[in-house]
C-alpha positions as CSV (number, residue, x, y, z in Angstrom):
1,X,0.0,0.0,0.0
2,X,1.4,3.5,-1.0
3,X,0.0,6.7,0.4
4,X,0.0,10.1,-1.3
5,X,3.7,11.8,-2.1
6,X,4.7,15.1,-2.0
7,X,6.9,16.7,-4.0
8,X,7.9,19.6,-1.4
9,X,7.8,21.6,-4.9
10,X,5.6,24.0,-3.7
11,X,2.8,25.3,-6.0
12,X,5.0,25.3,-8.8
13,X,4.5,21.2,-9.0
14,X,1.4,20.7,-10.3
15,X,-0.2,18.6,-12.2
16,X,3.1,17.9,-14.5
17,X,4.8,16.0,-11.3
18,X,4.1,13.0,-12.8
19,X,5.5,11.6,-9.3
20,X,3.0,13.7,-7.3
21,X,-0.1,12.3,-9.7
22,X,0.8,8.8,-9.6
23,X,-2.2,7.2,-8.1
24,X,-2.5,5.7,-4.9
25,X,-4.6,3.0,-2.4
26,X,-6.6,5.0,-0.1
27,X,-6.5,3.6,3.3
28,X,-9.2,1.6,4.0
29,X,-9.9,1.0,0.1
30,X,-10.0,-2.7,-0.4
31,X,-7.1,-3.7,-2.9
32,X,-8.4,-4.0,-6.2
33,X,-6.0,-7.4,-7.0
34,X,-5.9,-10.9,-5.2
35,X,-2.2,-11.6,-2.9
36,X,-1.2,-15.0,-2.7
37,X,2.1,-15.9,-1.1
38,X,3.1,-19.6,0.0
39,X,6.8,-20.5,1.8
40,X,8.2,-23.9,2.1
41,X,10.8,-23.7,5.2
42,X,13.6,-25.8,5.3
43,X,14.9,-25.1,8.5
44,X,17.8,-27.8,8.2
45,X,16.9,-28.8,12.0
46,X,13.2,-29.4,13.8
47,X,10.8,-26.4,13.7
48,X,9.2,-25.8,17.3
49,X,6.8,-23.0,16.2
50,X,5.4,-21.1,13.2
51,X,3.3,-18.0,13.0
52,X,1.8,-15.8,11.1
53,X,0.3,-12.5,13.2
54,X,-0.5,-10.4,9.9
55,X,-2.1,-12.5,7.9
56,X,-4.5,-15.9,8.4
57,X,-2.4,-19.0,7.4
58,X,-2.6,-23.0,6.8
59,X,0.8,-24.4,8.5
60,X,1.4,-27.7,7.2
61,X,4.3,-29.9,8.8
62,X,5.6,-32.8,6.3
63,X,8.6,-33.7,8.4
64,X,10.5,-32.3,11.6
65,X,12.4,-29.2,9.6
66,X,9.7,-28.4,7.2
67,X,6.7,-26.3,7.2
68,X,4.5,-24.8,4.1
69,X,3.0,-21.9,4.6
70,X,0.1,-20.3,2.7
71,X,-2.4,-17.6,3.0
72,X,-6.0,-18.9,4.2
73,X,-8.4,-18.5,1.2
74,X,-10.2,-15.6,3.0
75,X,-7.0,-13.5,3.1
76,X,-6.9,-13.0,-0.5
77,X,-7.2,-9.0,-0.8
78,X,-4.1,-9.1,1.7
79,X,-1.3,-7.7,-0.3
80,X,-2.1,-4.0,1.5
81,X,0.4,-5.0,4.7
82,X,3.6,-6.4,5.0
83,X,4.0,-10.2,5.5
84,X,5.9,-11.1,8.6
85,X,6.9,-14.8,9.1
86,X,8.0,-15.7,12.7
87,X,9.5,-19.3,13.6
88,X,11.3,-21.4,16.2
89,X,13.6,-24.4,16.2
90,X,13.1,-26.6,18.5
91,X,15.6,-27.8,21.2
92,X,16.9,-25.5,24.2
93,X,20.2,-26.2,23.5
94,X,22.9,-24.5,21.4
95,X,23.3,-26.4,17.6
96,X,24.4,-25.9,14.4
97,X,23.3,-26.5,11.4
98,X,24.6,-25.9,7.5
99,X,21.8,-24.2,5.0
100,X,22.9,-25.6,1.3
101,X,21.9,-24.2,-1.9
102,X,22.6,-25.6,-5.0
103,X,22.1,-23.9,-8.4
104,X,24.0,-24.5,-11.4
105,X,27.5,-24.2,-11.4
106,X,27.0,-22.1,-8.1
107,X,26.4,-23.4,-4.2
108,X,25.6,-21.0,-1.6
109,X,25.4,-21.6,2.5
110,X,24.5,-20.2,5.2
């Protein structure tokens, strides 16, 4: 979502600013396209705990260090806020772990 802009131009930016005229979402408009988003976490060690406080979500857990995350159906007009994706590994102790991936002729870690 974008609010107005100024151009701090003072009256001398009128209606050529093509910046200023560029038009916006007015807050509490309801977004005139559908949002979808869906993440597949590969946490490379067990998930304790995924959530979603911006949007409604399905979690789905297919093993230990994986969840899928998509938006709940009735969330589809959502693309007006940020996304924010909060999760937990499991465990209480210190670990480590390596993040691998592979594309092409290029690996990356973390």
């Amino acid at each position: 979502m974008v609010g107005p802009r100024y151009s701090g131009g003072g009256s001398s930016s009128g209606s050529s600013d093509n910046f200023v005229n560029t038009p916006y979402l007015k807050s509490g408009n309801v977004t005139p396209y559908n949002f979808s988003i869906k993440v597949n976490l590969e946490a490379g060690m067990p998930i304790q705990n995924v959530q979603c406080e911006t949007h409604k979500t399905q979690i789905k857990y297919p093993k230990a260090s994986n969840a899928v995350i998509q938006l709940d159906p009735s969330e589809n007009k959502g693309g007006n806020r940020d996304f924010v994706l909060n999760y937990q590994l499991a465990g209480d102790k210190i670990e480590s772990g390596l993040m691998l991936y592979e594309h092409g002729d290029e690996n990356f870690f973390l």
